[in-house]
N, CA, C and O atoms as a CHARMM CRD file, in Angstrom:
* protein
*
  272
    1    1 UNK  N      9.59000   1.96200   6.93700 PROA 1      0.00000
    2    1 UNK  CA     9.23900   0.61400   6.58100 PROA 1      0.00000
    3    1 UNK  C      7.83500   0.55600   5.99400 PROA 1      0.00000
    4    1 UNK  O      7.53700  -0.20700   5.07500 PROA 1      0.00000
    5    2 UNK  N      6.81300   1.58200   6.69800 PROA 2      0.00000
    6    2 UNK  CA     5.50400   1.46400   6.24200 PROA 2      0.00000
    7    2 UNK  C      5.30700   1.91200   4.80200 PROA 2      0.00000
    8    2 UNK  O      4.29600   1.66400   4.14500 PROA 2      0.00000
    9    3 UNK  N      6.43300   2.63800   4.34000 PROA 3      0.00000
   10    3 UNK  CA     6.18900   3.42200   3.19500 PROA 3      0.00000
   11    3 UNK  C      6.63600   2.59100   1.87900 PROA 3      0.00000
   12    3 UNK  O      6.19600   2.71300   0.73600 PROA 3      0.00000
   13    4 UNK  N      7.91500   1.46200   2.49900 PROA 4      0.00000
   14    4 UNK  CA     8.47300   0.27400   1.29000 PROA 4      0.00000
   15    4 UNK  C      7.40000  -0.47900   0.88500 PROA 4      0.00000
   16    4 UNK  O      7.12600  -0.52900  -0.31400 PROA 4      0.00000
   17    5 UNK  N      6.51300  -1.28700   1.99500 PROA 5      0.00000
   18    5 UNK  CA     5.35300  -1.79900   2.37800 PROA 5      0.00000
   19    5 UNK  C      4.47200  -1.24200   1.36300 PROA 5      0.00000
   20    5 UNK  O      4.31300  -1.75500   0.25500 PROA 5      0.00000
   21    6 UNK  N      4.08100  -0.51200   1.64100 PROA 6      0.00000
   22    6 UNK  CA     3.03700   0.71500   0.77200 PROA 6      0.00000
   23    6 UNK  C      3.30500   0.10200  -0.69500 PROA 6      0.00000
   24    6 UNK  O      2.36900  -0.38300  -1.33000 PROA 6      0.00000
   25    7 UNK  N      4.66600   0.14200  -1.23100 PROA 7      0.00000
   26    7 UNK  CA     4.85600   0.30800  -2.25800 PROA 7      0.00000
   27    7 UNK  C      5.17900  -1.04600  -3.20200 PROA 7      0.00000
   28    7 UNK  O      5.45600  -1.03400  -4.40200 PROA 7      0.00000
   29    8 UNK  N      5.07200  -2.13000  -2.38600 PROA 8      0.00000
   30    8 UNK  CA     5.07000  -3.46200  -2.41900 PROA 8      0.00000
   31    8 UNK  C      6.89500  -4.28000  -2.43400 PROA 8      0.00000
   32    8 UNK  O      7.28600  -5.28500  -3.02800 PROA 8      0.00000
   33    9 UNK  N      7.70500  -3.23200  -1.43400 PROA 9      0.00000
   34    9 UNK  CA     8.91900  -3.91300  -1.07400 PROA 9      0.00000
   35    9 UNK  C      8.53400  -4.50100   0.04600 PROA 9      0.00000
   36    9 UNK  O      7.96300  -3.83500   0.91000 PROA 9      0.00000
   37   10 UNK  N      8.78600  -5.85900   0.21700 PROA 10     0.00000
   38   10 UNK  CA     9.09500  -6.48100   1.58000 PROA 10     0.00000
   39   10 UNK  C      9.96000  -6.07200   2.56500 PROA 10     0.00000
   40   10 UNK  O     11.13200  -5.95300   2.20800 PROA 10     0.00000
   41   11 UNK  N      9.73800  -5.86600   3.52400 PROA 11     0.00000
   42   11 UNK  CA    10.78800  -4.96100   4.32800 PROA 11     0.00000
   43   11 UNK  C     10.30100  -5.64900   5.98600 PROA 11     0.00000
   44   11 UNK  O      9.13100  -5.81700   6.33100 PROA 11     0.00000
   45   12 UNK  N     11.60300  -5.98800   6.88900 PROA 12     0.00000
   46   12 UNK  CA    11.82300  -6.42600   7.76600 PROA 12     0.00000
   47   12 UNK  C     12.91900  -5.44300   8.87900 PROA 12     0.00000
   48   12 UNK  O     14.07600  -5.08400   8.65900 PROA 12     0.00000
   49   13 UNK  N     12.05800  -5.19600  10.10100 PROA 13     0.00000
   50   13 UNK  CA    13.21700  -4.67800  10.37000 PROA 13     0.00000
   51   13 UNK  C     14.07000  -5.17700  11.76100 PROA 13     0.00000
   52   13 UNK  O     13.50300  -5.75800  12.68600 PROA 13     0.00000
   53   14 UNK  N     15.32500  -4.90100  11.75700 PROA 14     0.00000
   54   14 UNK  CA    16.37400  -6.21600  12.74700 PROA 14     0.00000
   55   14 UNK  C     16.76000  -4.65400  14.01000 PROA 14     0.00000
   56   14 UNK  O     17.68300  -3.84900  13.88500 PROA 14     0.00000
   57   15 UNK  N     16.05500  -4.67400  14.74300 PROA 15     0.00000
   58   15 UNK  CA    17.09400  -4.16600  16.31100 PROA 15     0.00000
   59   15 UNK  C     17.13800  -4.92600  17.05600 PROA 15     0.00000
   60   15 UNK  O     16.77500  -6.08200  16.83900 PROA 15     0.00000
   61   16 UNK  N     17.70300  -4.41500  18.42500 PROA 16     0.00000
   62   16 UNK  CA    18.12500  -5.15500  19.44300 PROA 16     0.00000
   63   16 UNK  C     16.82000  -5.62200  20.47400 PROA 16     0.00000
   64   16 UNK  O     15.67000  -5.24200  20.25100 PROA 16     0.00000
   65   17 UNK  N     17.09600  -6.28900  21.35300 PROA 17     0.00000
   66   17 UNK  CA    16.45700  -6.59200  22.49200 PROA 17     0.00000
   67   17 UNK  C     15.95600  -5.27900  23.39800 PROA 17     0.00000
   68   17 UNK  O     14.87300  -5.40100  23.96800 PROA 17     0.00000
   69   18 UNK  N     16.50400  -4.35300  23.51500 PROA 18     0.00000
   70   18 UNK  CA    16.59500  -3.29800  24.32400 PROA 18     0.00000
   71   18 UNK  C     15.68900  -2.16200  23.33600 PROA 18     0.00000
   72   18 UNK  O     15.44100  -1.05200  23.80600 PROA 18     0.00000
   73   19 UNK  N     15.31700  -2.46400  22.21700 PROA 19     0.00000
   74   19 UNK  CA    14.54000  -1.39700  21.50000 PROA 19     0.00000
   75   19 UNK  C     13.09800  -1.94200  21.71800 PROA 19     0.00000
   76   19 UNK  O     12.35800  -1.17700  21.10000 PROA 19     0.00000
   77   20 UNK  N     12.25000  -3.07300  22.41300 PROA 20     0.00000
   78   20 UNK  CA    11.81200  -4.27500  21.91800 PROA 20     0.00000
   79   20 UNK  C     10.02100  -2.97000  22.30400 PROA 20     0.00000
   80   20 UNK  O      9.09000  -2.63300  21.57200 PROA 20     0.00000
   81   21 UNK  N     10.27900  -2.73600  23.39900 PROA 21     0.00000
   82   21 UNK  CA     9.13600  -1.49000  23.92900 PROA 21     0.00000
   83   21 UNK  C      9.04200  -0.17400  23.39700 PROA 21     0.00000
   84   21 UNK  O      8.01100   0.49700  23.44700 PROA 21     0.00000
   85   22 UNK  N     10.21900   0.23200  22.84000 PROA 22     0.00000
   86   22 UNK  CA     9.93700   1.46700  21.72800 PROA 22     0.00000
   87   22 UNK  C      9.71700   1.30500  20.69800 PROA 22     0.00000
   88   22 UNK  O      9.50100   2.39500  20.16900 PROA 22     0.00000
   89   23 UNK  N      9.61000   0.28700  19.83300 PROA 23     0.00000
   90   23 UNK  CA     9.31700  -0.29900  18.02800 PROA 23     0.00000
   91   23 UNK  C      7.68100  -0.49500  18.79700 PROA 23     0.00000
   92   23 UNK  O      6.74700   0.06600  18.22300 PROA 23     0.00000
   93   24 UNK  N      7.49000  -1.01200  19.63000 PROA 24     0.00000
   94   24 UNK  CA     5.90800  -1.59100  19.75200 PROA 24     0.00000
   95   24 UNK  C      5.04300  -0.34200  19.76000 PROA 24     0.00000
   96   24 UNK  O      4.08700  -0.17100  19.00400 PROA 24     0.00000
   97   25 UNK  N      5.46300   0.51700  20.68500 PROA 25     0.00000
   98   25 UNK  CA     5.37100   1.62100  20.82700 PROA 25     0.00000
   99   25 UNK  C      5.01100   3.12400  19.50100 PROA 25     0.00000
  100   25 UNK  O      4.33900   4.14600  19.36300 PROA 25     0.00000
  101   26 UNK  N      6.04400   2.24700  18.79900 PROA 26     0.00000
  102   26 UNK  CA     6.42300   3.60800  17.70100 PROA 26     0.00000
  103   26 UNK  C      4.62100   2.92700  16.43200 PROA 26     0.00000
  104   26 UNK  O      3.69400   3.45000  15.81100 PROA 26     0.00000
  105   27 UNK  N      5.15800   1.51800  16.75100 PROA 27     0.00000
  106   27 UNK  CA     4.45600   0.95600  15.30600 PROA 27     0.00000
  107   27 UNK  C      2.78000   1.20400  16.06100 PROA 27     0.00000
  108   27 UNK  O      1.90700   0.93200  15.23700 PROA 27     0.00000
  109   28 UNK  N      2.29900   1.59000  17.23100 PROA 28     0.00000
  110   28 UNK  CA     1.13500   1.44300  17.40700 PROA 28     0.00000
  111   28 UNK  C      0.90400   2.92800  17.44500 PROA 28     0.00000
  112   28 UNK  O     -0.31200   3.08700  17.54300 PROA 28     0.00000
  113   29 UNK  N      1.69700   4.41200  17.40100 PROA 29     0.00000
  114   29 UNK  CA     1.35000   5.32800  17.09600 PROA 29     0.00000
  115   29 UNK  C      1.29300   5.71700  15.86900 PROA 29     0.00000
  116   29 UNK  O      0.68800   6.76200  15.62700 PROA 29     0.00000
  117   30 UNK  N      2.08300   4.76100  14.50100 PROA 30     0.00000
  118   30 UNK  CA     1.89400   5.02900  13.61900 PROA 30     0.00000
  119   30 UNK  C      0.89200   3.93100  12.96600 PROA 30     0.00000
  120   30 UNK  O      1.01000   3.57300  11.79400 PROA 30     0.00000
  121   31 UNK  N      0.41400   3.69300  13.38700 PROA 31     0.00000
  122   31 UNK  CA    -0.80200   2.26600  13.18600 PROA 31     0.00000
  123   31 UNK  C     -0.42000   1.31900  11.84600 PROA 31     0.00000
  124   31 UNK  O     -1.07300   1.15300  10.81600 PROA 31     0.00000
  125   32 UNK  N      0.93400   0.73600  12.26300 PROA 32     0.00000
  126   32 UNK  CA     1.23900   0.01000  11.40400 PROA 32     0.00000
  127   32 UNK  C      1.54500  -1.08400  12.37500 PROA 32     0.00000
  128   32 UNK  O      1.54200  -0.98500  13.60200 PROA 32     0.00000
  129   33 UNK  N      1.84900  -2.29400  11.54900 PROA 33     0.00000
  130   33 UNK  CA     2.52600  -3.57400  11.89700 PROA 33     0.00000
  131   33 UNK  C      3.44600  -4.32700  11.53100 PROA 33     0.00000
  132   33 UNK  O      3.30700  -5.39000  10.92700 PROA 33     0.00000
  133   34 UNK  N      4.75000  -3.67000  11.97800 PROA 34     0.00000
  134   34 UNK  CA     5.70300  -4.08800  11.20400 PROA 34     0.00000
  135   34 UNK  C      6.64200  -5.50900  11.25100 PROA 34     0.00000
  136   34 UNK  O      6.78200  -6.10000  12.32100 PROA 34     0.00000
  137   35 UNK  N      7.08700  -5.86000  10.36400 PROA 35     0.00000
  138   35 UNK  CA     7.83500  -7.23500  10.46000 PROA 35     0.00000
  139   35 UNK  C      9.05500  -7.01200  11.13000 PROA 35     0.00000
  140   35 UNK  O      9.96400  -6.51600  10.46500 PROA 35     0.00000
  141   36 UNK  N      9.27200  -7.30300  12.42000 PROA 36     0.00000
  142   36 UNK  CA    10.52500  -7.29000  13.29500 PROA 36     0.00000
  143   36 UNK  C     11.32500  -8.63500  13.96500 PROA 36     0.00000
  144   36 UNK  O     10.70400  -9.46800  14.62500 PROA 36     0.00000
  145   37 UNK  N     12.56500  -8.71900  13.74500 PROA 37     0.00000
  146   37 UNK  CA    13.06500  -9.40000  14.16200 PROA 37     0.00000
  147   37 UNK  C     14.16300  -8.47500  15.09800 PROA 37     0.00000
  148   37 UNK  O     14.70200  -7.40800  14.80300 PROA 37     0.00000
  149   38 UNK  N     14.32000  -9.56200  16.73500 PROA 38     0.00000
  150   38 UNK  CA    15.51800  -8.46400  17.44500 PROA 38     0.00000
  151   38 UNK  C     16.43200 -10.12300  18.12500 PROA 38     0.00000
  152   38 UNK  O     16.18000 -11.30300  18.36900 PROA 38     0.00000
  153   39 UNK  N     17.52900  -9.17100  18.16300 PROA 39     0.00000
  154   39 UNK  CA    18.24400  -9.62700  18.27400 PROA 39     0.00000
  155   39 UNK  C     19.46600  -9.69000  19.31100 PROA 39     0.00000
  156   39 UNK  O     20.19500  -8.76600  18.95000 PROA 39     0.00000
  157   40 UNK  N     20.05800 -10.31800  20.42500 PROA 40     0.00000
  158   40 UNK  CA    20.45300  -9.96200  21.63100 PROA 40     0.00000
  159   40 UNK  C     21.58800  -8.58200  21.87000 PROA 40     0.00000
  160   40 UNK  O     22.70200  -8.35200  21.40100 PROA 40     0.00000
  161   41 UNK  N     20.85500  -7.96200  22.66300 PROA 41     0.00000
  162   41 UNK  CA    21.68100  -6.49200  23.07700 PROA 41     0.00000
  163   41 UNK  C     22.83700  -6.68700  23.60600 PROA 41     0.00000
  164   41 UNK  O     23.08500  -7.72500  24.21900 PROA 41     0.00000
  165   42 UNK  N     23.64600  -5.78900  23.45800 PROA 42     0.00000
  166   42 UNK  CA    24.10100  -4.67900  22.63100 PROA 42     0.00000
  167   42 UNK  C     25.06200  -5.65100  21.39200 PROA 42     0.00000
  168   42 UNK  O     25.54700  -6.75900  21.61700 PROA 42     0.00000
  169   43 UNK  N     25.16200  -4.83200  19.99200 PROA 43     0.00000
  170   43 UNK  CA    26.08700  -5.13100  18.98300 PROA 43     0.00000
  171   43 UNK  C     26.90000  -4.37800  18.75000 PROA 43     0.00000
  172   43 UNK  O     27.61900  -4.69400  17.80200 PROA 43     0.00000
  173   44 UNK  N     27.19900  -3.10200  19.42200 PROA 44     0.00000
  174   44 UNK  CA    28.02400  -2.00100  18.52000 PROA 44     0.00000
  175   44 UNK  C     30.03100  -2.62500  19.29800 PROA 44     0.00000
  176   44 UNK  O     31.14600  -2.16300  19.05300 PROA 44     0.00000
  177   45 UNK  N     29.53100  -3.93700  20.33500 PROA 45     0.00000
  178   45 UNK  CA    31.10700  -3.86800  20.58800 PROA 45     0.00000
  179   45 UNK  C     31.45100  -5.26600  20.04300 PROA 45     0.00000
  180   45 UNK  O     32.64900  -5.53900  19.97400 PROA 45     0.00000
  181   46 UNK  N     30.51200  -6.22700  19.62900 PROA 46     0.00000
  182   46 UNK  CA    30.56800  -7.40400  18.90900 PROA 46     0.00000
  183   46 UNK  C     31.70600  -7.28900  18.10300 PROA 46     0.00000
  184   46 UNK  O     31.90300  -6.15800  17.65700 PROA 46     0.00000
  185   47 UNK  N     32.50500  -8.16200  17.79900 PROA 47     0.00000
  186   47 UNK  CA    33.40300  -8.75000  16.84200 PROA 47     0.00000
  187   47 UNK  C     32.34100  -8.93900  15.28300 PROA 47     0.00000
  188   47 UNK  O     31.14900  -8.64200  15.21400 PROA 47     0.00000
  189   48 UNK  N     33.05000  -9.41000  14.35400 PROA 48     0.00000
  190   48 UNK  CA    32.75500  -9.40000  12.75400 PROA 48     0.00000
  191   48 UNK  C     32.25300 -10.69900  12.65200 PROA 48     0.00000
  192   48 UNK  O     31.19400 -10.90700  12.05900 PROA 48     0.00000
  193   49 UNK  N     33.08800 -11.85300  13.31800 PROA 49     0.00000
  194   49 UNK  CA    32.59500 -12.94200  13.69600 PROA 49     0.00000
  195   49 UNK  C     31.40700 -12.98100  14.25600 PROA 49     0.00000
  196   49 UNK  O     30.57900 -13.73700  13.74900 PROA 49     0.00000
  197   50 UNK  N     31.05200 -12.21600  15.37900 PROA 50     0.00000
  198   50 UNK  CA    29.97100 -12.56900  16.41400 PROA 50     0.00000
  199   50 UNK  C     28.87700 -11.61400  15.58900 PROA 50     0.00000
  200   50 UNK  O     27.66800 -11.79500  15.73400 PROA 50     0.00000
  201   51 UNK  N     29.29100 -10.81700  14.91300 PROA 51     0.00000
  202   51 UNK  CA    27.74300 -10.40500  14.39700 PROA 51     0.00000
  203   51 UNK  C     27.40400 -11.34500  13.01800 PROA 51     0.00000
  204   51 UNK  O     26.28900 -11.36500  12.49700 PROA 51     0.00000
  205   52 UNK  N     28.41100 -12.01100  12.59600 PROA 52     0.00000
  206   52 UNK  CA    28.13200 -13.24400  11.30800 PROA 52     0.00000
  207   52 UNK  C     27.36300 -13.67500  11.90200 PROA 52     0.00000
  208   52 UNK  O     26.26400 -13.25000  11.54700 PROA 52     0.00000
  209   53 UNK  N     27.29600 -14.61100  12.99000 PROA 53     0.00000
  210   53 UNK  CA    27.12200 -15.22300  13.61000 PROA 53     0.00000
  211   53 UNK  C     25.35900 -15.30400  13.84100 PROA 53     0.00000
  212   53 UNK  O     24.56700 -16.17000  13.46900 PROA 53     0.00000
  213   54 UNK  N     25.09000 -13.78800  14.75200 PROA 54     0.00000
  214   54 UNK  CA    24.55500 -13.32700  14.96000 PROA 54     0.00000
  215   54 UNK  C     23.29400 -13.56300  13.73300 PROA 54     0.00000
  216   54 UNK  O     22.15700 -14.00400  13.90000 PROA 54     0.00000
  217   55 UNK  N     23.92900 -13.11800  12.53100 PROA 55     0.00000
  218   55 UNK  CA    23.38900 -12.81100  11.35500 PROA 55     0.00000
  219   55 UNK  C     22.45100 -14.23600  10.95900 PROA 55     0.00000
  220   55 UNK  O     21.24000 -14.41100  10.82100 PROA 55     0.00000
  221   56 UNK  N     23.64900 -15.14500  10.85200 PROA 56     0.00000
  222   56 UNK  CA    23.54800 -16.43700  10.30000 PROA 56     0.00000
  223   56 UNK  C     22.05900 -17.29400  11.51800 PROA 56     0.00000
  224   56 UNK  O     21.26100 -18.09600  11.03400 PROA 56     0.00000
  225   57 UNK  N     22.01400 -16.91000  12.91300 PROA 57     0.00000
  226   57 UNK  CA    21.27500 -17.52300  13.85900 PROA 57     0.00000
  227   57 UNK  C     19.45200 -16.70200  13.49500 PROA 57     0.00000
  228   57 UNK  O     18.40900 -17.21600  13.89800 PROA 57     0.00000
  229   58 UNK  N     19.52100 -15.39900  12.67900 PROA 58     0.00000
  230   58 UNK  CA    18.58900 -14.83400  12.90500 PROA 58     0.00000
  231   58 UNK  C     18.00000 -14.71300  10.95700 PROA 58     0.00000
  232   58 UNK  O     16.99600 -14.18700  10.47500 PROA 58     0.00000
  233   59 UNK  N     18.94100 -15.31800  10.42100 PROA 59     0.00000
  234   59 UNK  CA    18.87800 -15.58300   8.91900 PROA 59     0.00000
  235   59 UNK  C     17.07000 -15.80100   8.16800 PROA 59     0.00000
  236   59 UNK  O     16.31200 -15.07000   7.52900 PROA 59     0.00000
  237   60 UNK  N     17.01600 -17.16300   8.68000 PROA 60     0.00000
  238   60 UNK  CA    16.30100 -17.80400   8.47600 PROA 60     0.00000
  239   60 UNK  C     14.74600 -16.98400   9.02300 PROA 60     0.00000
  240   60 UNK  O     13.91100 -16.93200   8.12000 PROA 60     0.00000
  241   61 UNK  N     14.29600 -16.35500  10.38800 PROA 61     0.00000
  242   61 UNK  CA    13.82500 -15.84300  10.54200 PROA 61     0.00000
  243   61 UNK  C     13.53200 -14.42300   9.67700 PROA 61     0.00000
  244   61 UNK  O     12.48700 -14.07800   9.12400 PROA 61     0.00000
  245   62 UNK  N     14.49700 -13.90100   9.73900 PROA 62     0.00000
  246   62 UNK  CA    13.95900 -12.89900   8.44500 PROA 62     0.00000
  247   62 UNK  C     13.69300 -13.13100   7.31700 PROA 62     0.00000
  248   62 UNK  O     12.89700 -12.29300   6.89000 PROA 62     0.00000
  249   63 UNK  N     14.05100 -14.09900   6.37200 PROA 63     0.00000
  250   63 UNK  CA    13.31500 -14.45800   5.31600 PROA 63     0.00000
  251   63 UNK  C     11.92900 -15.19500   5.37300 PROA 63     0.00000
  252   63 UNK  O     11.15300 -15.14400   4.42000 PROA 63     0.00000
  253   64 UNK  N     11.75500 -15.62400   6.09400 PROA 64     0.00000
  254   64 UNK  CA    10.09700 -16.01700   6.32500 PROA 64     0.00000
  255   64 UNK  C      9.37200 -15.15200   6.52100 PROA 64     0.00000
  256   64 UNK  O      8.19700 -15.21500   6.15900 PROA 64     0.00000
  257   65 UNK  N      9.99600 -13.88200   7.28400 PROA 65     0.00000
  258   65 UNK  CA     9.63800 -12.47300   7.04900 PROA 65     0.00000
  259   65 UNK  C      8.81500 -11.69400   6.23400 PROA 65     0.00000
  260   65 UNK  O      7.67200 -11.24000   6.28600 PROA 65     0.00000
  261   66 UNK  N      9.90400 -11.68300   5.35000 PROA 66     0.00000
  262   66 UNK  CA    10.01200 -10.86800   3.61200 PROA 66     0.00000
  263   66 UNK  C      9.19200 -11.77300   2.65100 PROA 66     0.00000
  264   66 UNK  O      8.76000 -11.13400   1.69200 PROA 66     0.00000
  265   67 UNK  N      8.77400 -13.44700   2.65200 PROA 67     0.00000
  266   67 UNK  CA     8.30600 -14.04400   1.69000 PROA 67     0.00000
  267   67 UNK  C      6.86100 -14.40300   2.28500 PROA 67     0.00000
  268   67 UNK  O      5.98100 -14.94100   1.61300 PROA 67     0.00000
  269   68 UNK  N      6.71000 -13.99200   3.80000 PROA 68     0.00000
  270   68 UNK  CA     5.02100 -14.83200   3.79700 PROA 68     0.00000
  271   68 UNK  C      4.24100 -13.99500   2.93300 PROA 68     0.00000
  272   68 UNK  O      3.06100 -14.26700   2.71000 PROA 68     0.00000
């Protein structure tokens, strides 16, 4: 992400709730600050619906993201 950044792509990145202490973690050993949005754990057994869903509730937040 730091490297899109670098290069003047906007870049946001979406995990779960359960990653929320290893991204903080990762982004303060690589001394960056990255744009994160998370989102409630676990998705890998979610329906197509429930991650639309999902998508559509956390939408709006990531584009305020990518454009401040």
């Amino acid at each position: 992400m730091a490297n899109l950044e670098e290069r003047g792509i906007p870049t946001v990145g979406v995990a779960t709730t359960e990653f929320i202490q290893g991204a903080e973690a990762q982004a303060k050993s690589l001394g960056t600050d990255p744009a994160l949005v998370f989102i409630p754990h676990p998705v890998q057994d979610r329906t197509d619906d429930e991650l639309r869903r999902l998508a559509d509730e956390h939408f709006d937040a990531i584009v305020k993201l990518l454009v401040k």
